[in-house]
N, C-alpha and C positions, 0 to 999 in steps of 0.2 A: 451588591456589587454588579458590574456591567463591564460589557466590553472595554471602555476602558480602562477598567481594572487591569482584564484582562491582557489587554496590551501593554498597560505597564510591566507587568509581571512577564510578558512576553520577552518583550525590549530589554530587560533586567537578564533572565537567560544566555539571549542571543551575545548581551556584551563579554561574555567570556571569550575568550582567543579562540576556540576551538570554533568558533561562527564567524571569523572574521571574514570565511566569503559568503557568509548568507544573508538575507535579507527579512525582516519583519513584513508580511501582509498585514494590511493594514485591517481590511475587510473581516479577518479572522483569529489573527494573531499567529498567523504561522510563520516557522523559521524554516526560509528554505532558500537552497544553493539550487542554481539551474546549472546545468553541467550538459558538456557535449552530446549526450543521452538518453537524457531527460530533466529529473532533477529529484535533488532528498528535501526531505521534510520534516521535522516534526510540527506536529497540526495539537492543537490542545483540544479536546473536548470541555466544555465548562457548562456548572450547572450552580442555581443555587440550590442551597440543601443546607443539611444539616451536622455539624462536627459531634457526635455522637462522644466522643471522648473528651472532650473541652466542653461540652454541651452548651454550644452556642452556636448562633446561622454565620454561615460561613459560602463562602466560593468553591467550589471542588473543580480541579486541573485532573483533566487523565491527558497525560500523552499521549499521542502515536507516533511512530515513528515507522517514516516511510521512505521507498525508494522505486521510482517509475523510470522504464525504460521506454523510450519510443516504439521500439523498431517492433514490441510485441505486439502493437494496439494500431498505429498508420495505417496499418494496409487495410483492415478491419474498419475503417469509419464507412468507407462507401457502403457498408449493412448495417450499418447502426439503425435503430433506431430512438432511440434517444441522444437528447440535445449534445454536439458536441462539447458543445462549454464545460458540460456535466462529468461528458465521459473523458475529456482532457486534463481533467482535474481528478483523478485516480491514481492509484499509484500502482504499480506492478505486485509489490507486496508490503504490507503495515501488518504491523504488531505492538498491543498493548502492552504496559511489562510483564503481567500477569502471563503472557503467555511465550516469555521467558525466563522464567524464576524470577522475575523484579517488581517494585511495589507497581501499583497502577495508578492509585489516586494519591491527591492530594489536598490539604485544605488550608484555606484562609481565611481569618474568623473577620465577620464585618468589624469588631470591634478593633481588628487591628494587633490583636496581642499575640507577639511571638513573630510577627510578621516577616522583620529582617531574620529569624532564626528559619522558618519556612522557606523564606526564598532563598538561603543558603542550598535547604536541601533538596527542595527542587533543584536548581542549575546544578550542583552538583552531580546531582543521580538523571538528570538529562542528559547532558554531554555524557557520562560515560557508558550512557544506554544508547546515544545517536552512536559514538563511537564505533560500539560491537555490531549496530545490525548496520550501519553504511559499510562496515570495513566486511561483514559477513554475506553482502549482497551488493558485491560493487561490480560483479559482470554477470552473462547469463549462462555462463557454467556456472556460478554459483545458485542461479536460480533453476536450473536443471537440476543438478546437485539437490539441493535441498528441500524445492517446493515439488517440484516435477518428479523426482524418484521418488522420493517420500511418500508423497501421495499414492503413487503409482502402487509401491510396494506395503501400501497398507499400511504406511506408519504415522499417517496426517489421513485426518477427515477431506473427505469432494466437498466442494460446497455444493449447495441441495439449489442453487437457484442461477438464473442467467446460463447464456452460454461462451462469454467474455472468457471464463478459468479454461474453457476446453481450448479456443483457439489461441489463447495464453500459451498454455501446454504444449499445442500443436506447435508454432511457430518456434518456442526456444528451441523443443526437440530437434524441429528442422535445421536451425541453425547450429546450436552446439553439438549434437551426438545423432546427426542423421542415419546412422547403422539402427539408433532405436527406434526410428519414425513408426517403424510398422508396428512395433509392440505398445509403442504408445497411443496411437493409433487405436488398434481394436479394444485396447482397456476403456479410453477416452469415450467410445462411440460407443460400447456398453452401457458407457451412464448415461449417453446422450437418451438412447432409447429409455431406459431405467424411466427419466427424467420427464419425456414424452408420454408414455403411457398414464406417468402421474399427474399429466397436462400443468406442468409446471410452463406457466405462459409467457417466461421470456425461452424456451426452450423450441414453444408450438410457435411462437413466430420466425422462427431460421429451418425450422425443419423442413419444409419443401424444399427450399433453396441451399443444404447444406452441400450436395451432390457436387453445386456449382462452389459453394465457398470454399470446401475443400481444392475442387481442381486449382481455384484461384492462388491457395496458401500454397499446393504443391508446386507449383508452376513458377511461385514469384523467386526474383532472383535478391533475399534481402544482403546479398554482399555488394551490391550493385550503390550503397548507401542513399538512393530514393528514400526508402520508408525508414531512415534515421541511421545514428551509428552504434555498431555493437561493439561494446564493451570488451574488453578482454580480460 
């Protein structure tokens, strides 16, 4: 099987009501709504492989289902250094289902058997998986709330690479719960250092000039709606 497969099986998805404002990429098969803010997703990972249980070659779907905010990542491109095409095409936060109680994969056997019964339960267990995490991550209280404390308070792993999660962090903090800027703050720059030391080398390239991005993150006015709109 091939992208075109793929895209069938995409397109097949998306026609449920619940996508009626989203749109099929053609490029990848992703369903996704652009919204005042950025925009949700689900993006299919696909591979060929093996149906281990049918013990036949098959197509494997994992979802991800995502949801990007502008206003955490704009102000942040003038230090990029990677392509922005790359870095505009991120999401704020994705999650596989496995890392919500839900299955992750899926399969399609090239020979076609069971086919329409498979794509029942893929769209089915899509939409009510896009459902929970657009309805669970549709402002950036909710992304404070749950990625940003969470983390913070030791109940979600840091990610060990880049420094994109920190000024993630930084910026929602800024925006939704500024009383916590300063606690978030030295937890944040903790692992900055942490990170530094372990010459994690998207870390060693902002570190000289973090002094300056910080002042910059401090200083900007994102209610000002320049670097996009937040959510509520």
């Amino acid at each position: 099987m091939n992208i075109k497969d793929v895209l069938i099986i995409s397109e097949a998805v998306a026609s449920d009501a619940f996508f009626k404002d989203f749109f099929v990429r053609k490029k990848d098969g992703s369903i996704i709504c652009k919204t005042e803010y950025g925009y949700k997703r689900v993006q299919f990972q696909h591979y060929n492989t093996y149906d281990l249980v049918r013990d036949d070659l098959a197509l494997e779907m994992k979802p991800v289902y995502g949801v990007r905010f502008n206003v955490l990542h704009k102000w942040f491109e003038k230090y990029q250094v990677r392509p922005l095409n790359y870095v505009r095409d991120e999401e704020s936060v994705a999650f596989s289902g496995n890392q919500f109680g839900e299955r992750e994969d899926y399969y399609f056997l090239e020979n076609r058997y069971e086919y329409e019964k498979d794509l029942r339960v893929l769209r089915t267990e899509v939409v009510k998986n896009a459902k929970f995490i657009f309805s669970k991550y549709s402002s950036l209280q909710d992304y404070y709330r749950y990625i940003v404390v969470e983390t913070i308070n030791g109940r979600r792993k840091f990610l060990d690479i880049g420094i994109e999660w920190a000024m993630d962090f930084l910026t929602a903090t800024k925006i939704a719960a500024p009383s916590d800027y300063q606690r978030v703050k030295e937890v944040v720059l903790q692992r900055i250092e942490m990170l530094n030391n372990r010459n994690e080398p998207n870390i060693i390239k902002y570190y000289d000039d973090l002094p300056m991005i910080l002042e910059d993150l401090e200083s900007t006015d994102f209610n000002s709606g320049k670097w996009g709109v937040i959510p509520k």
